[in-house]
Backbone as ProteinMPNN parsed JSONL, in Angstrom:
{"seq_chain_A": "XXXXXXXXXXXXXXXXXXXXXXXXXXXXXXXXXXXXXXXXXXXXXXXXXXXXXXXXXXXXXXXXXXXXXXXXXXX", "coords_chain_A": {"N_chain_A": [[12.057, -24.958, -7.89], [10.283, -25.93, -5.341], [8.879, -29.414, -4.163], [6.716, -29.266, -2.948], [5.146, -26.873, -3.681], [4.652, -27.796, -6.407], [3.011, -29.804, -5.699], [0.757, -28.0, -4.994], [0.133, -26.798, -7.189], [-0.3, -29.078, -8.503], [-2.558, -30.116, -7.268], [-4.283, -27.492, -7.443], [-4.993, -27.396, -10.651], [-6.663, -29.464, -10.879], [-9.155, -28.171, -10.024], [-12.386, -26.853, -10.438], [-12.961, -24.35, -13.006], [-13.957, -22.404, -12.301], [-13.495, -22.176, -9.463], [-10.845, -22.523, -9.471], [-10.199, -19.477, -10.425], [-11.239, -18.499, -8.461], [-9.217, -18.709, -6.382], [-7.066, -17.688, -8.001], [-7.224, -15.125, -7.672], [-7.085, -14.752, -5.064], [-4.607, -15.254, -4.404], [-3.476, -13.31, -5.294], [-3.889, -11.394, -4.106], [-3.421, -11.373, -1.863], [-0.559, -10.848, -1.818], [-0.588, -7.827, -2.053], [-0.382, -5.167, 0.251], [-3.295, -4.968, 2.547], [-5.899, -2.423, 2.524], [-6.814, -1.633, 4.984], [-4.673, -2.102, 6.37], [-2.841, -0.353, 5.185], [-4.18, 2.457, 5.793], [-4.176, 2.238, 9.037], [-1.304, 3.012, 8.612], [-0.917, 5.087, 7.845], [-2.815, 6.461, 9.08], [-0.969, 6.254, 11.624], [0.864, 7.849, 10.457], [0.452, 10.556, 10.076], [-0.234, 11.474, 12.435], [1.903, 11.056, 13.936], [3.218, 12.949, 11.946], [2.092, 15.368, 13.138], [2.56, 15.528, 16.171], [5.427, 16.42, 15.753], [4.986, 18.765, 14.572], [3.413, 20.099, 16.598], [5.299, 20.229, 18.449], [7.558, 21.383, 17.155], [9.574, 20.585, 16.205], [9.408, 20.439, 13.208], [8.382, 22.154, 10.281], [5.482, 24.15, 8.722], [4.021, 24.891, 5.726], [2.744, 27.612, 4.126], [-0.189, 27.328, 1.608], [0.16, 29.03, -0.297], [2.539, 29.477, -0.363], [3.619, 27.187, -1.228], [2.893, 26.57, -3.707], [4.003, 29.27, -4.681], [6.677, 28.23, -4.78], [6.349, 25.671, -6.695], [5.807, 27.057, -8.802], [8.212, 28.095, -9.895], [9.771, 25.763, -9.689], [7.961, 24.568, -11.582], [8.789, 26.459, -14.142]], "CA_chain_A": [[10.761, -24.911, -7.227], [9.922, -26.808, -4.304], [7.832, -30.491, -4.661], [5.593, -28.65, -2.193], [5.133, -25.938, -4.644], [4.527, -28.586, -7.156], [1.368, -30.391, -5.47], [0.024, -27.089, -5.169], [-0.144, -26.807, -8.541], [-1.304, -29.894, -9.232], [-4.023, -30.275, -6.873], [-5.177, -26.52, -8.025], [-5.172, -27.911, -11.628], [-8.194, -30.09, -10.28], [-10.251, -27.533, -9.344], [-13.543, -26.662, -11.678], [-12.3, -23.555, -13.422], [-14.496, -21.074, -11.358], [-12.195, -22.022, -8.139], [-9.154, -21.466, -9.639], [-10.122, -18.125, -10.61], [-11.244, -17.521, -7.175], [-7.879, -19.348, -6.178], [-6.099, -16.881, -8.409], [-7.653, -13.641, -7.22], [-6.822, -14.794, -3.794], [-3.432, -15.452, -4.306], [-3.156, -12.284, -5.934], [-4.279, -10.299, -3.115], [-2.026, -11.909, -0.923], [0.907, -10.078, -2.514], [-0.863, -6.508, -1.724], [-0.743, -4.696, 1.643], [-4.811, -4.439, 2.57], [-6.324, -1.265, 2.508], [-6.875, -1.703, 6.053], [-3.015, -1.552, 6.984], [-2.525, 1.555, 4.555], [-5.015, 3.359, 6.628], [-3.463, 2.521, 9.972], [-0.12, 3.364, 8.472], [-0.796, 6.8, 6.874], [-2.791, 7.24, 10.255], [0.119, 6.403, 12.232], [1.83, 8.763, 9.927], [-0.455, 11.853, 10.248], [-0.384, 11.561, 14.558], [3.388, 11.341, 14.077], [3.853, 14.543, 12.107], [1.032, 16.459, 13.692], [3.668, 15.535, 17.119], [6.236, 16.997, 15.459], [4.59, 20.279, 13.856], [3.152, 20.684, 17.476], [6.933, 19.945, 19.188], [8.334, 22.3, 16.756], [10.329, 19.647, 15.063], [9.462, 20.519, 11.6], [7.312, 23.274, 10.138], [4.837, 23.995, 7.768], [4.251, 25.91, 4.895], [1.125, 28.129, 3.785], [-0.243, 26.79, 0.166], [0.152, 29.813, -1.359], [4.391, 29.208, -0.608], [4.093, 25.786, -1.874], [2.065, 27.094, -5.365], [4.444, 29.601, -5.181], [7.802, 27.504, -5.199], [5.934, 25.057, -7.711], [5.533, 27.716, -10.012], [8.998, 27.993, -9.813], [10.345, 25.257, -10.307], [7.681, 24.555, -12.98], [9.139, 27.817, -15.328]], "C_chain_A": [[10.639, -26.146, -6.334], [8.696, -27.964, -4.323], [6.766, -30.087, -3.73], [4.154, -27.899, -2.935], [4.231, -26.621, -5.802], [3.34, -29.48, -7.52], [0.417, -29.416, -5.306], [-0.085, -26.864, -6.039], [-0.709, -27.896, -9.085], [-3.19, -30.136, -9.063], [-4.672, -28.378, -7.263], [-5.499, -26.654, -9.797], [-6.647, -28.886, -11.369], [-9.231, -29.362, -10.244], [-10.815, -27.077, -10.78], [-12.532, -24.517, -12.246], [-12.881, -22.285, -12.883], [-13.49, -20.928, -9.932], [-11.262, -21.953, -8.411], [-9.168, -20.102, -10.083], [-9.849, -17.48, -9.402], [-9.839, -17.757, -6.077], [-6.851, -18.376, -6.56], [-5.994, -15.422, -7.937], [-7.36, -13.792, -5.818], [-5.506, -14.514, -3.212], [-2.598, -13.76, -4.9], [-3.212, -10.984, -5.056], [-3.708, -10.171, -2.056], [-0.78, -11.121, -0.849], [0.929, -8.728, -2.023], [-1.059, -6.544, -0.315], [-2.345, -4.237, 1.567], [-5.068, -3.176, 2.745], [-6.488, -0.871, 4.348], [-5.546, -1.361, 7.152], [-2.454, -0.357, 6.347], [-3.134, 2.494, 5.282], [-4.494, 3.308, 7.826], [-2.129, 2.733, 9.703], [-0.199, 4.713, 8.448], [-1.825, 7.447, 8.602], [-1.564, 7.782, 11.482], [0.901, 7.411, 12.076], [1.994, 10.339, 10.69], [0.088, 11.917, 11.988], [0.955, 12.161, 14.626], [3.842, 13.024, 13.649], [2.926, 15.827, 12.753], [1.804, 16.934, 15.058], [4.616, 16.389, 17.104], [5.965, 18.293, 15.16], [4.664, 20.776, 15.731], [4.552, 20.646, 18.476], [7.552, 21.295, 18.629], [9.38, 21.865, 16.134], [10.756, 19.661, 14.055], [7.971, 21.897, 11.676], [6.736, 23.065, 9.334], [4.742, 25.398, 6.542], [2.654, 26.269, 4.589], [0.58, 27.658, 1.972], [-0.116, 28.154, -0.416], [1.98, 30.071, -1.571], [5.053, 27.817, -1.491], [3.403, 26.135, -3.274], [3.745, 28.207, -5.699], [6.258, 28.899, -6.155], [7.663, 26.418, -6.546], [6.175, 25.814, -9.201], [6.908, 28.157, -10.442], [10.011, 27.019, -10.72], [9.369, 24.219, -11.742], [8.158, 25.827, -14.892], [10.455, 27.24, -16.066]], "O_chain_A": [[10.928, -27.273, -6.736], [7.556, -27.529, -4.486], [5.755, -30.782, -3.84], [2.94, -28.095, -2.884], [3.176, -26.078, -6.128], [2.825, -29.831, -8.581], [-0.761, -29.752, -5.427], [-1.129, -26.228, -5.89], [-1.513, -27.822, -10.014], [-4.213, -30.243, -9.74], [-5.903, -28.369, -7.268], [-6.363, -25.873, -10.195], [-7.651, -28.589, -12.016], [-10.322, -29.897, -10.44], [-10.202, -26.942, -11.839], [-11.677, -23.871, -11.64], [-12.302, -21.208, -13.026], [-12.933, -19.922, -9.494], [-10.495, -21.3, -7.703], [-8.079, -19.529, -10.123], [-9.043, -16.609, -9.076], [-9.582, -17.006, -5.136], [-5.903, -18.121, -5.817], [-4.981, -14.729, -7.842], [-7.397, -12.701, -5.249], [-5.191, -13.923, -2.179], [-1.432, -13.372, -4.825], [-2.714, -9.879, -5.272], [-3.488, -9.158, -1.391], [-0.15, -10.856, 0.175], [1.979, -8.241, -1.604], [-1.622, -7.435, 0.321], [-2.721, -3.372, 0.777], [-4.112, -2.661, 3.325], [-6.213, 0.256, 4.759], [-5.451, -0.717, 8.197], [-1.731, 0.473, 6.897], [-2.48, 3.528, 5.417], [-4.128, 4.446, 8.119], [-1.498, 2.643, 10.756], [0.56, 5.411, 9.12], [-1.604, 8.534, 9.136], [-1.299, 8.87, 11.994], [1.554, 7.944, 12.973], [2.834, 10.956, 11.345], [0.97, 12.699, 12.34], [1.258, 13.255, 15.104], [4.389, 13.911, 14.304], [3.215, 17.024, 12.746], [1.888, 18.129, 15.344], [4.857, 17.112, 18.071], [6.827, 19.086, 15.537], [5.539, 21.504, 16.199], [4.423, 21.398, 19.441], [7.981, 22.174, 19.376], [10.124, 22.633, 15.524], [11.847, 19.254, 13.655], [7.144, 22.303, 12.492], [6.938, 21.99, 8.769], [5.271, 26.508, 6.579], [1.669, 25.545, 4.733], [1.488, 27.859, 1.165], [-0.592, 28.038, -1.545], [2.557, 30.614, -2.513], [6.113, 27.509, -2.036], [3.935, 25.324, -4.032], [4.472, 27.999, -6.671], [6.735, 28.993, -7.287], [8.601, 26.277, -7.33], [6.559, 25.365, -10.281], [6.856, 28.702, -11.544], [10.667, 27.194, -11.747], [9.877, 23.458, -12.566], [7.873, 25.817, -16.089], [11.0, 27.893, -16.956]]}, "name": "protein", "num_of_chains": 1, "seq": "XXXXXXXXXXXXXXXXXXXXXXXXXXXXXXXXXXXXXXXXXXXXXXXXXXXXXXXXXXXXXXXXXXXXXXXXXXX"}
């Protein structure tokens, strides 16, 4: 671990024990992609294959083919 690493830990050891919570929940959130970039991803997504359906790229199926294949390979 890095002596960087190291004073960050110390000097968050300082803090009243309500700011390192909010210290911890911060740091914790950090780690996760925001809800905000999942939504322009999965939009991005959607545009993309909607492109493709309408290109002719890829096809689609009717839900009563996808129930049926399910039921399938659920037996």
């Amino acid at each position: 671990m890095s002596s960087s690493i190291h004073q960050i830990e110390e000097q968050a050891r300082s803090l009243s024990a309500e700011d390192r919570a909010k210290h911890a929940e911060f740091m914790l959130e950090s780690l996760h992609t925001s809800i905000e970039e999942i939504e322009a991803a999965s939009s991005e997504e959607i545009a993309l294959r909607i492109d493709a359906f309408e290109n002719g790229d890829i096809s689609a199926y009717s839900a009563e083919q996808v129930f049926a294949e399910t039921r399938k390979i659920l037996q």
